[in-house]
C-alpha positions as CSV (number, residue, x, y, z in Angstrom):
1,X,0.0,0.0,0.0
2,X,2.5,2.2,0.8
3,X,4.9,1.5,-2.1
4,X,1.7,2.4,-4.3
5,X,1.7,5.8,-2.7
6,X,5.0,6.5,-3.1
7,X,5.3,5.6,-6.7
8,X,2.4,7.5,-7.7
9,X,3.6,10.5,-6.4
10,X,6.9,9.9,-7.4
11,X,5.3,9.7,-11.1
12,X,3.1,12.5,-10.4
13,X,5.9,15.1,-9.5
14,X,8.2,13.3,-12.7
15,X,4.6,14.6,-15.2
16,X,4.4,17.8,-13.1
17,X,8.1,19.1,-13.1
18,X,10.1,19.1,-16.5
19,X,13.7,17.9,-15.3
20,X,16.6,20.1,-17.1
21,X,20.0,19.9,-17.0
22,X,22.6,22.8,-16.5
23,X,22.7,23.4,-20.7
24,X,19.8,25.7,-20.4
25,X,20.3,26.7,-24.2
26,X,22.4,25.7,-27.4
27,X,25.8,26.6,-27.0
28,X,28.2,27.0,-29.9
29,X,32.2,27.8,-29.0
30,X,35.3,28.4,-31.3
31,X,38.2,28.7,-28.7
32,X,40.6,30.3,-30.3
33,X,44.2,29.2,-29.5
34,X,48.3,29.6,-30.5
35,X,49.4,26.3,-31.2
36,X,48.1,22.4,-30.4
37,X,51.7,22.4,-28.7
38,X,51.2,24.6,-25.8
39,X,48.5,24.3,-22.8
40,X,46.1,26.5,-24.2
41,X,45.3,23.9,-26.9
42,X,44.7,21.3,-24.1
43,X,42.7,23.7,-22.1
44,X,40.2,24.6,-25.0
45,X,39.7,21.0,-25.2
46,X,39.2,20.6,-21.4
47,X,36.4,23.0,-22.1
48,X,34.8,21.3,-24.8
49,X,35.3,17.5,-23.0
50,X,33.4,19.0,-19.9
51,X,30.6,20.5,-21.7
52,X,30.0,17.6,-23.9
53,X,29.9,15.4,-20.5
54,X,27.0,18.0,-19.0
55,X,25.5,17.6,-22.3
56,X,25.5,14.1,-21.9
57,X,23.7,14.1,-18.8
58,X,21.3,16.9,-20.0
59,X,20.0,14.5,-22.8
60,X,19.9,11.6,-20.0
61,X,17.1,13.4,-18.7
62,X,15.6,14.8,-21.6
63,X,17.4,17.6,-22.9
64,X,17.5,18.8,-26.0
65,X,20.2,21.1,-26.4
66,X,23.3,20.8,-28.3
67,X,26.7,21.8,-28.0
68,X,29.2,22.5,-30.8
69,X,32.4,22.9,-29.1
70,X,35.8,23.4,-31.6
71,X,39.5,25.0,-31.5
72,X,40.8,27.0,-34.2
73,X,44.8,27.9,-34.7
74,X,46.0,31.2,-34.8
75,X,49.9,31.4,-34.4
76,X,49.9,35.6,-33.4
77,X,48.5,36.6,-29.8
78,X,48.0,40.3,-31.6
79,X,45.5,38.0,-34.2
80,X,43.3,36.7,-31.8
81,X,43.0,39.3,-29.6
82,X,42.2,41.6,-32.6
83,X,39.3,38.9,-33.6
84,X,37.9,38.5,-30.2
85,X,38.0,42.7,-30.0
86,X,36.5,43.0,-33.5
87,X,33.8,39.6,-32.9
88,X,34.7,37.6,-35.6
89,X,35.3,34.9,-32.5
90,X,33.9,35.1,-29.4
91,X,36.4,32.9,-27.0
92,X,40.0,32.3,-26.6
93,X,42.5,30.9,-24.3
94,X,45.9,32.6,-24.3
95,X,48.5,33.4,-21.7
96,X,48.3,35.9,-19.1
97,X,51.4,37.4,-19.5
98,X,50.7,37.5,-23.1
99,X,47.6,39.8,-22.9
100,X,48.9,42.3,-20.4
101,X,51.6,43.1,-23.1
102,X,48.7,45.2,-25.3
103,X,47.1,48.0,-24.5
104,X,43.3,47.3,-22.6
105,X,40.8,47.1,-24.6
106,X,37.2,47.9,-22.7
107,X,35.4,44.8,-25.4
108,X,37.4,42.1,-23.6
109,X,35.9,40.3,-20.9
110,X,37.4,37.3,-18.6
111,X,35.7,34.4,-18.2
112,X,37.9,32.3,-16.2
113,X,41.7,32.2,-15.1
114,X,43.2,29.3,-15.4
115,X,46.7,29.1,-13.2
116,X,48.5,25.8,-14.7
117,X,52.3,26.0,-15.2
118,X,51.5,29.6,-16.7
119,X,48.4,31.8,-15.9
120,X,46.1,31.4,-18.9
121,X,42.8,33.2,-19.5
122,X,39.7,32.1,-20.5
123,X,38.6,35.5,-22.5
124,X,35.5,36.4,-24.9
125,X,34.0,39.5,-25.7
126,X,31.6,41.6,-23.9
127,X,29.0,41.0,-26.6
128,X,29.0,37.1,-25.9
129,X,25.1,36.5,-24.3
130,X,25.9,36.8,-20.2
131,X,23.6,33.5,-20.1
132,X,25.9,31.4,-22.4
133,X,29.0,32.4,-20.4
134,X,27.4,31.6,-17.4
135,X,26.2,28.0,-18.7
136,X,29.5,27.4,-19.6
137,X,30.7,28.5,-16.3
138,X,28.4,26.4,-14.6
139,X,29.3,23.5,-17.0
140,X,32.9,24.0,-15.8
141,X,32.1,24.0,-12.0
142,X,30.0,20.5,-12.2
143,X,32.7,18.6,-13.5
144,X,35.3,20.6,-11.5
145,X,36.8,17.1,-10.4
146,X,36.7,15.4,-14.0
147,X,38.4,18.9,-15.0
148,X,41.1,18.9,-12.7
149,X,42.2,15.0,-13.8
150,X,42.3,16.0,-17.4
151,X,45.7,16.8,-17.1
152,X,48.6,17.1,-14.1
153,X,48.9,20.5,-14.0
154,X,45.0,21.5,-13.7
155,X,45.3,19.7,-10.4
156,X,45.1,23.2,-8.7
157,X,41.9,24.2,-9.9
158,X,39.0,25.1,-7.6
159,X,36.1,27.5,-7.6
160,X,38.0,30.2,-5.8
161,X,41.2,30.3,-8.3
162,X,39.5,29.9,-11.7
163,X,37.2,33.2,-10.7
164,X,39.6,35.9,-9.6
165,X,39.3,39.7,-10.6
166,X,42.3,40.5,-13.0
167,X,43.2,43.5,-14.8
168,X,40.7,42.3,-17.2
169,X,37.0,43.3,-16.4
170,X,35.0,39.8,-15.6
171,X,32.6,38.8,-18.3
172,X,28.4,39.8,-17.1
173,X,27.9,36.1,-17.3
174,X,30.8,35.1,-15.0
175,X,29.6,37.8,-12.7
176,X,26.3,36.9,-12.5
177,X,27.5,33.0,-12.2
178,X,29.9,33.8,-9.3
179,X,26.7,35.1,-7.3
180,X,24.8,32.4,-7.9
181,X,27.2,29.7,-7.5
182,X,28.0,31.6,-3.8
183,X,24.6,31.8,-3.4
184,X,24.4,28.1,-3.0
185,X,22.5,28.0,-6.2
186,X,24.3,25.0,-7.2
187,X,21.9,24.5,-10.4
188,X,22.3,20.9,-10.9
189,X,18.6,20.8,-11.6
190,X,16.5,23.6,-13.1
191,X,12.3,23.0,-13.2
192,X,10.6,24.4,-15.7
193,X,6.5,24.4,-16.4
């Protein structure tokens, strides 16, 4: 009797609520980066392998979204950063040290800092949709732990040293992430009528 009670309402509240990943929309990234030689190129595709496991688990309980994820070469530091300024790509991963070397430019915006053997940045520009760069944020977060065994020297990484104010202005969508996130808004699970 009892078991019947519980499964109905347990298939009552499944009809009632629609279950929803993180991926709360489609998501399409080119990180730009220098060389498939250098850590950059294994951090863009840290990226993408995280997001394509959330996306995983988003279609495991009926998501629909999809995820295009890619890298794209660029051997000059003054070439990407003058296509991320000018949006012909929205994301790159690049040294630090490396961008502090050109003037500031107000259309950059971080989105996460990376400290590996060198201080990368995650950068993208500040016309990239706040919620996309906060999905991707929170896609990074969730699988902090399958992120940090991708490779020896993202062993480091935690929630309070991949968000940290630099020179560059934080990206609206990491900002509104970070408040969330310390919010205890963990947002494994999103309902939706």
């Amino acid at each position: 009797m009892y078991l019947k009670i519980i499964f109905s309402f347990i298939v009552l509240l499944f009809f009632k609520t629609n279950l929803l990943y993180a991926l709360s929309q489609d998501i399409s990234l080119t990180i730009m980066v220098r060389s498939t030689l250098g850590t950059e190129y294994i951090l863009a595709k840290s990226v993408c392998k995280v997001l394509d496991r959330e996306l995983e688990i988003s279609h495991s309980y009926g998501g629909s979204n999809t995820l295009e994820c890619d890298t794209r070469l660029d051997d000059s530091v003054d070439e990407i950063i003058k296509k991320i300024e000018q949006n012909q790509f929205q994301y790159a991963i690049i040294k630090k040290s490396d961008l502090f070397e050109h003037p500031s430019n107000l259309s950059l915006r971080l989105v996460l800092n990376f400290t590996a053997e060198d201080d990368y940045v995650f950068i993208s520009n500040q016309n990239v949709d706040p919620n996309i760069i906060k999905d991707i944020n929170f896609g990074i977060m969730n699988n902090l732990l399958e992120f940090r065994y991708l490779h020896n020297s993202f062993f480091e990484f935690s929630e309070s040293n991949l968000i940290v104010k630099q020179k560059i202005p934080l990206h609206l969508g990491t900002l509104r992430f970070n408040e969330e996130w310390s919010n205890g808004k963990r947002r494994r699970f999103t309902e939706a009528d």
